[in-house]
N, C-alpha and C positions, 0 to 999 in steps of 0.2 A: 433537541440536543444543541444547545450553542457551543462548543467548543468540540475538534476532533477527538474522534476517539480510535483507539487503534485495537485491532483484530489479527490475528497473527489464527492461519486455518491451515492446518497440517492435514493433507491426505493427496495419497498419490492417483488416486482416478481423478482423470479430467475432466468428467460429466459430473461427477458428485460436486468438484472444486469449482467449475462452473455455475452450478446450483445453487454453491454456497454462497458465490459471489452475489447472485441475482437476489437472491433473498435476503441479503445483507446491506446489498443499496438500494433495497426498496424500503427497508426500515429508515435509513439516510445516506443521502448523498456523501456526508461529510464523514462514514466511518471511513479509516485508513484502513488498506487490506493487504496484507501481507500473504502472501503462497511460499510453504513447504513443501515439497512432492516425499518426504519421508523425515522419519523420527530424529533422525541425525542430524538431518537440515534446521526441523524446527528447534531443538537445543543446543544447537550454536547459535541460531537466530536471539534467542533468549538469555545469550551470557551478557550479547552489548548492547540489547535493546529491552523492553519492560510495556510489552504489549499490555492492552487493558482488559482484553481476553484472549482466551484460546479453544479454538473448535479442532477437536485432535479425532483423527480415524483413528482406532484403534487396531486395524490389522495393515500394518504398512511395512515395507521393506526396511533394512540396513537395522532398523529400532522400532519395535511397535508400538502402541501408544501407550500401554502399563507402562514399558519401558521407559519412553521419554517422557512421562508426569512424573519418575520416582526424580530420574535425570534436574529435571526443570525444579524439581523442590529440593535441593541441596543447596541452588543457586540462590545468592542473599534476598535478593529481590524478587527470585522465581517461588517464594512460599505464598505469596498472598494473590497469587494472579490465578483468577479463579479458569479452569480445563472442564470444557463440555466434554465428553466422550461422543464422539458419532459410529456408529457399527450397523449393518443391517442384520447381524445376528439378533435374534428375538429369544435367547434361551437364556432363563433366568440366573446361570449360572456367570453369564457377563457381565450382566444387570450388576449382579454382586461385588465380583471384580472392579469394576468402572467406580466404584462407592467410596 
């Protein structure tokens, strides 16, 4: 990766957010990493900034993460920024949702 890249990771537990950090600059040094501790956080974060991705929890306070990816794609710039979903729900019916 020559040139930074920036990561914008929405989730309100601090072990998970933690985790995400570690495994993120083990991939590289040089990604940028931005923290949301909830959905409202990370969609204001997204009006004036155009992270290069997004790792969204999908069960979070104030806006969930269905909620904030419909949010994040209204936004001009927020259509093409590709949203991992993280959940430790394992039932197929999230899987679905998250799609």
């Amino acid at each position: 990766m020559n040139q930074d890249f920036s990561v914008l990771i929405a989730e309100d537990n601090p072990v998970n957010m933690k985790l995400s950090k570690i495994i993120l600059s083990k991939i590289s040094p040089r990604i940028k990493i931005t923290e949301a501790e909830n959905g409202l956080m990370a969609y204001e974060y997204v009006i004036s900034n155009n992270p290069d991705l997004i790792l969204m929890d999908i069960q979070m306070p104030i806006m969930n993460g269905y909620e904030t990816a419909k949010a994040i794609r209204t936004i001009d710039h927020g259509r093409d920024i590709p949203i991992i979903a993280l959940t430790a729900d394992v039932m197929q019916e999230s899987k679905q949702q998250a799609e």
